[in-house]
DRENPA-3360 file (N, C-alpha, C; in nm, 2 decimals, always signed):
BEGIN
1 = XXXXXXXX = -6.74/+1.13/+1.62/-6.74/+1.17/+1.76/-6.78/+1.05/+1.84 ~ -6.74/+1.06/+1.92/-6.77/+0.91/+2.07/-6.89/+0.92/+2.13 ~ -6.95/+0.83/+2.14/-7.03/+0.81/+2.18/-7.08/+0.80/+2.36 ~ -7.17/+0.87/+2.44/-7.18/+0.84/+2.58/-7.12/+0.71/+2.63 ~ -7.17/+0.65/+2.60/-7.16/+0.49/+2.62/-6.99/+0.48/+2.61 ~ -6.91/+0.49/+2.51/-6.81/+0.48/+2.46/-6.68/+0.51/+2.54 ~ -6.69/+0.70/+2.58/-6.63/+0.81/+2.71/-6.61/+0.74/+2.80 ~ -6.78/+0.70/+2.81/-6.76/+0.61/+2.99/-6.66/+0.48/+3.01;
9 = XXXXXXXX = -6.66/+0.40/+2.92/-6.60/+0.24/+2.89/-6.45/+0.33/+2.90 ~ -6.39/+0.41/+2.81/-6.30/+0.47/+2.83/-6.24/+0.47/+2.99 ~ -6.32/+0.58/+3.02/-6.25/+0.59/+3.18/-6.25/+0.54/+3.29 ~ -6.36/+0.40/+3.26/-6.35/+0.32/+3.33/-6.23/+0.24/+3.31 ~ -6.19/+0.21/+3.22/-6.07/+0.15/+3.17/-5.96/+0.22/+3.20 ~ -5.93/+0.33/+3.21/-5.80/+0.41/+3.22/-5.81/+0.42/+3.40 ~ -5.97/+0.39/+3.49/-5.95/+0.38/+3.62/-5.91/+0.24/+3.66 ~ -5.90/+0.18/+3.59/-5.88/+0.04/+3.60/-5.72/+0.02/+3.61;
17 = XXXXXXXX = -5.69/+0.06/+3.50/-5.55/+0.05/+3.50/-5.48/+0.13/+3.55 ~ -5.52/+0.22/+3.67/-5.42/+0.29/+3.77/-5.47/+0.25/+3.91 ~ -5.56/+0.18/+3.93/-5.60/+0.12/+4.06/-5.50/-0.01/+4.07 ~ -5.44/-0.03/+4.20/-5.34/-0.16/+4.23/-5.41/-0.29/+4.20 ~ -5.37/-0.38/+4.20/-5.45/-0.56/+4.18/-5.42/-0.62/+4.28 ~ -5.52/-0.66/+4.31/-5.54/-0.74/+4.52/-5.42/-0.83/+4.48 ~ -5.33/-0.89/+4.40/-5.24/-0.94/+4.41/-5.11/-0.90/+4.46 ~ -5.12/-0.73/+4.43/-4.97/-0.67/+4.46/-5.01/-0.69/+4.59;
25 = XXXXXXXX = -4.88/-0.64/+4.64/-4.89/-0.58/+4.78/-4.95/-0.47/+4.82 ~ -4.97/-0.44/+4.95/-5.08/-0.30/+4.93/-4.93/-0.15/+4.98 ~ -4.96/-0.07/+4.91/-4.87/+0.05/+4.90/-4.85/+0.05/+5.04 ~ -4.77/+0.15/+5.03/-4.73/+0.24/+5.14/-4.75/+0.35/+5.14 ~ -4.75/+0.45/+5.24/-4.85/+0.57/+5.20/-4.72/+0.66/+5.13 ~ -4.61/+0.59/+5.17/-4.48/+0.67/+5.08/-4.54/+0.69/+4.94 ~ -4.55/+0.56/+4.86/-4.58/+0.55/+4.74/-4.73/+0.60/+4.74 ~ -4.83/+0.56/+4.84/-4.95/+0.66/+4.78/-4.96/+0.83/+4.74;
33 = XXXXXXXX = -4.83/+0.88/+4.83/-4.80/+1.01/+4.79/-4.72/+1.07/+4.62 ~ -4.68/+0.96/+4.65/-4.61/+0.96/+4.50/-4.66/+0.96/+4.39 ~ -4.76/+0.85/+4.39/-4.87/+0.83/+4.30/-4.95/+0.91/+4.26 ~ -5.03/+0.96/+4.39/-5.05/+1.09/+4.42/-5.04/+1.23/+4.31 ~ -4.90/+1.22/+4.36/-4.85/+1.36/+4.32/-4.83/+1.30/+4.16 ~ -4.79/+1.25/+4.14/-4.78/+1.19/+3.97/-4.91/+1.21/+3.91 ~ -5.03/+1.15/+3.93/-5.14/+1.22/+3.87/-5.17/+1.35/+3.91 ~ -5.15/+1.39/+3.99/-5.16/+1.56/+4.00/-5.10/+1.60/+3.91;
41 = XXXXXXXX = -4.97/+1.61/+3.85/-4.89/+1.66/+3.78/-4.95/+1.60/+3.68 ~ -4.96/+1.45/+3.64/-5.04/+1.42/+3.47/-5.18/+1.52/+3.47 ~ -5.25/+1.54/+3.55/-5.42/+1.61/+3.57/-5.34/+1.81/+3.53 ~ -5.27/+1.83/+3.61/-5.24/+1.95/+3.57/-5.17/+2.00/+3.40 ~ -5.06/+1.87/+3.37/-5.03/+1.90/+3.20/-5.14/+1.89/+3.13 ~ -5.28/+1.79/+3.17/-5.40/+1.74/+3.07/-5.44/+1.91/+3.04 ~ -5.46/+1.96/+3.17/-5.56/+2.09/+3.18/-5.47/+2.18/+3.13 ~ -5.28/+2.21/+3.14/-5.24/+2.30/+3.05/-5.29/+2.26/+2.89;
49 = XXXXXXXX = -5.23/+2.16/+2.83/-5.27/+2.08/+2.70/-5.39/+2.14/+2.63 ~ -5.50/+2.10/+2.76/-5.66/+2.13/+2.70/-5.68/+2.28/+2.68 ~ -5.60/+2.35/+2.74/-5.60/+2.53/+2.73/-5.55/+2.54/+2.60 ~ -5.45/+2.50/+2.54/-5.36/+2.51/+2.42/-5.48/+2.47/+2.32 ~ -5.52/+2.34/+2.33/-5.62/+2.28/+2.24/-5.75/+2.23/+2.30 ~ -5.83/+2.35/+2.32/-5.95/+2.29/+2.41/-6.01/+2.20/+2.32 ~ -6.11/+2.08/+2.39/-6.21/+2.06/+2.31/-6.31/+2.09/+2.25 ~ -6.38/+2.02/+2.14/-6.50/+2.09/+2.07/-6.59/+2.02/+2.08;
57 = XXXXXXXX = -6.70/+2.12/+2.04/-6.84/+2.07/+2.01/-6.84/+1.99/+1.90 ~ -6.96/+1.91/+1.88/-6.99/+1.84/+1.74/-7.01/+1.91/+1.64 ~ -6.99/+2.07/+1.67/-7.00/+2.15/+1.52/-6.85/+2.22/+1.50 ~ -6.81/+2.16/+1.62/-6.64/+2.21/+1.59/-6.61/+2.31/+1.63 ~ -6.69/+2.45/+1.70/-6.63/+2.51/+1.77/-6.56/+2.46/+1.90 ~ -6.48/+2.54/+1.96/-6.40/+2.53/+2.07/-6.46/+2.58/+2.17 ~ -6.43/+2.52/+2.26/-6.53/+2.52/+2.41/-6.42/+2.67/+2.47 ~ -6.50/+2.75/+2.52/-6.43/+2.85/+2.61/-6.33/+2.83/+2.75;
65 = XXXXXXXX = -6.20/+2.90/+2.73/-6.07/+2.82/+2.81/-6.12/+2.85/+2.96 ~ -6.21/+2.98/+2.98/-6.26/+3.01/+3.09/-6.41/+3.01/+3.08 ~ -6.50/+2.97/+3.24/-6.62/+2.97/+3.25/-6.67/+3.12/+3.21 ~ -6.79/+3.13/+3.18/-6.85/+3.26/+3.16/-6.93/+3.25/+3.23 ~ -6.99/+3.35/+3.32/-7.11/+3.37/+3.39/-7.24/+3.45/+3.34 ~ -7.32/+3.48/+3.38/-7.45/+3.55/+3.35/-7.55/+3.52/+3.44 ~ -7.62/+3.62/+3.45/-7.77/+3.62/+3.52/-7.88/+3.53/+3.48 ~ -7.95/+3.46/+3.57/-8.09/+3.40/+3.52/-8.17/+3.41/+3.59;
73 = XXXXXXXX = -8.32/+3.37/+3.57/-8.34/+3.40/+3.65/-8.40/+3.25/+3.72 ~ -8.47/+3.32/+3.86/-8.50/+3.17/+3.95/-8.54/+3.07/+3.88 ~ -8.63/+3.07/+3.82/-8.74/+2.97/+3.74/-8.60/+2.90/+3.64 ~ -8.53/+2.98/+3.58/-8.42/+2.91/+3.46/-8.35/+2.85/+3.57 ~ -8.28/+2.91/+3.66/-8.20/+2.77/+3.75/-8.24/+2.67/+3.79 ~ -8.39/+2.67/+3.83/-8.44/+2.58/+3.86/-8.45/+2.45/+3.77 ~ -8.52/+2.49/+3.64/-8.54/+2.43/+3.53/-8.41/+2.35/+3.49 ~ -8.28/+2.45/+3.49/-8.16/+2.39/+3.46/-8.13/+2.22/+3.51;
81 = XXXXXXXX = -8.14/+2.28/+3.73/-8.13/+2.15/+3.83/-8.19/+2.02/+3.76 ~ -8.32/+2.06/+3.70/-8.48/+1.97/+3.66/-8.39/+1.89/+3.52 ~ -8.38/+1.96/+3.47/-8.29/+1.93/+3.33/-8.15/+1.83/+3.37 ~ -8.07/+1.86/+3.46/-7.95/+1.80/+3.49/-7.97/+1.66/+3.55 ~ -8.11/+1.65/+3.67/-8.11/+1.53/+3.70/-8.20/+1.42/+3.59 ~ -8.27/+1.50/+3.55/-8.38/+1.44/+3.41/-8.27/+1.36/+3.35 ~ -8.12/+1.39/+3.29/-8.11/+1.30/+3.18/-7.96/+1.22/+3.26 ~ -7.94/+1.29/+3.40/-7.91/+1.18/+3.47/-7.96/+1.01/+3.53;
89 = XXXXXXXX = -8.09/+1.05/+3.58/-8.16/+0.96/+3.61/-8.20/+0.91/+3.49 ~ -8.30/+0.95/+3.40/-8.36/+0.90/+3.27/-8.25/+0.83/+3.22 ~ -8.15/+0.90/+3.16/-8.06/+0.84/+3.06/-7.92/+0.82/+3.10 ~ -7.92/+0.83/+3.23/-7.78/+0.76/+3.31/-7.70/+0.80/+3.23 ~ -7.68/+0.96/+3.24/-7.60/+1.04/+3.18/-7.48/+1.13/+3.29 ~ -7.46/+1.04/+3.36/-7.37/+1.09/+3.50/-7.25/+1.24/+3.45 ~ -7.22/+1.26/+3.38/-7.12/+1.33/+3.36/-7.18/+1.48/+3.35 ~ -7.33/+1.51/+3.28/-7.41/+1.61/+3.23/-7.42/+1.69/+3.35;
97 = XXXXXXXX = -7.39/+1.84/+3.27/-7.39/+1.94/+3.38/-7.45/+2.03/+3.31 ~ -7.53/+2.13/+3.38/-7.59/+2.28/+3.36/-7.52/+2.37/+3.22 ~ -7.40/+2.35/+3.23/-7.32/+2.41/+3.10/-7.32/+2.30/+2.97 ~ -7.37/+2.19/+2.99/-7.33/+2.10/+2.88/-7.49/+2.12/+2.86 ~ -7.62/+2.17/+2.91/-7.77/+2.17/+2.89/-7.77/+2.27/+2.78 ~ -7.70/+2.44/+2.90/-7.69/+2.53/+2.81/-7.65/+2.52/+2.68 ~ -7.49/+2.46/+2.70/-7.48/+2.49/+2.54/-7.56/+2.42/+2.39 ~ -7.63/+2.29/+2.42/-7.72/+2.21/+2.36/-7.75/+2.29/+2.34;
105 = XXXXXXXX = -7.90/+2.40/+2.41/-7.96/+2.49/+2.39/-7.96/+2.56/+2.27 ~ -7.83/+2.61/+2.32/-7.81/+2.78/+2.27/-7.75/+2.75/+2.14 ~ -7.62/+2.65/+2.14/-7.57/+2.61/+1.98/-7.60/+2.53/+1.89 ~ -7.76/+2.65/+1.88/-7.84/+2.59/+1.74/-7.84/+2.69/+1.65 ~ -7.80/+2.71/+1.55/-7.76/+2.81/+1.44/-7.90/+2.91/+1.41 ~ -8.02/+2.78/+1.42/-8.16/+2.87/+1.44/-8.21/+2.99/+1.53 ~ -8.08/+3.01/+1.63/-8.16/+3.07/+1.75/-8.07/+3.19/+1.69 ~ -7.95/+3.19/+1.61/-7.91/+3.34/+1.57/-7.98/+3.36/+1.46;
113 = XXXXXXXX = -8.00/+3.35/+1.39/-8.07/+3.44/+1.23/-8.12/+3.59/+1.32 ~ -8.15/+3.63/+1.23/-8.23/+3.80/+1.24/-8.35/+3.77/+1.26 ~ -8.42/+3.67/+1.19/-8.55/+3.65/+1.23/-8.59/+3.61/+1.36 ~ -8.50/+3.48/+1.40/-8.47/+3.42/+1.55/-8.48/+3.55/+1.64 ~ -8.42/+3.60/+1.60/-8.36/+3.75/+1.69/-8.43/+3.86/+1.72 ~ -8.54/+3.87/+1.58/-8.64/+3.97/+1.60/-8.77/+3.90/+1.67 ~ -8.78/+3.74/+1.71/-8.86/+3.75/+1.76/-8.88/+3.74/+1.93 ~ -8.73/+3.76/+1.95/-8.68/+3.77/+2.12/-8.69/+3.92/+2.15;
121 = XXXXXXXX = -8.72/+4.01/+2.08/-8.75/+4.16/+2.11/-8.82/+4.18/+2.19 ~ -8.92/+4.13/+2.22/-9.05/+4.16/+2.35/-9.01/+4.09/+2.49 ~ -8.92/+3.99/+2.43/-8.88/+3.90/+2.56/-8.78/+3.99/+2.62 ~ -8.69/+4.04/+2.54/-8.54/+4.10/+2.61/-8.58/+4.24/+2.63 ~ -8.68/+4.29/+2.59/-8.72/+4.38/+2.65/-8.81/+4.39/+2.76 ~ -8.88/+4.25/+2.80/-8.93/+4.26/+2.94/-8.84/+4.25/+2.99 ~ -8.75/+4.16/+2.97/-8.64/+4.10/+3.12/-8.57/+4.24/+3.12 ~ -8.52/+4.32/+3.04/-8.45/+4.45/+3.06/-8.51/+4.56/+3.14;
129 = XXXXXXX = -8.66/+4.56/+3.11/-8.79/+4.65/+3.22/-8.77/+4.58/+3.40 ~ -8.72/+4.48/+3.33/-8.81/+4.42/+3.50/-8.67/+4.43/+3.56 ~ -8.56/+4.42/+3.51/-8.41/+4.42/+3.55/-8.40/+4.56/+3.63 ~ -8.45/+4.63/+3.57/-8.44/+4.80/+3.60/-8.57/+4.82/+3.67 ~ -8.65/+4.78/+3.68/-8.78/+4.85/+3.79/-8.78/+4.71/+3.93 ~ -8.65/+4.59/+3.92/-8.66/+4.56/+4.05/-8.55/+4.55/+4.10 ~ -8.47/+4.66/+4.06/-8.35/+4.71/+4.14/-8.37/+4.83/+4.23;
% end
């Protein structure tokens, strides 16, 4: 699998080679529409494509074709924000988002066992009390 470092040099290079060279001439907005509309249409086949064959994790499952939602609560969104800029700033990891935190998190094979499971019983059963007595 590619490396952070790696992705980035990637798409810096593929931005490279669709930006004009101060040598051409400068477009016309004819052709900026064209252009335009050409990567619209390449950006739209990528994202049919990626539906057909999403990408994966480093353990090889397949990333979900649609977002999923769920409840959190304040303190976890917060923590999320704290988390998102942390390994932006820290590790100049610009691309990192709240769903790429979560899934770290969560796709660790340790957090399913039975044991893992039996010891979130007290937790999912406060957040289920407090779900129901602050409605």
């Amino acid at each position: 699998m590619a490396d952070y470092t790696q992705l980035m040099n990637l798409e810096k290079k593929q931005k490279s080679q669709t930006t004009p060279s101060s040598t051409q001439e400068k477009p016309s907005s004819q052709s900026i529409d064209q252009s335009t509309d050409r990567l619209t249409n390449q950006s739209t086949k990528q994202l049919t494509n990626q539906s057909i064959g999403l990408p994966t994790t480093h353990n090889g499952s397949r990333i979900m074709e649609k977002p999923r939602a769920f409840y959190i609560t304040e303190r976890l969104n917060q923590r999320l924000d704290e988390a998102v800029r942390y390994y932006q700033e820290k590790h100049n990891l610009k691309k990192v988002d709240r769903s790429v935190i979560v899934t770290a998190l969560l796709d660790n094979e340790a957090n399913w066992t039975e044991d893992a499971l039996e010891l979130l019983v007290d937790r999912v059963i406060s957040q289920l009390t407090s779900r129901l007595t602050n409605r």
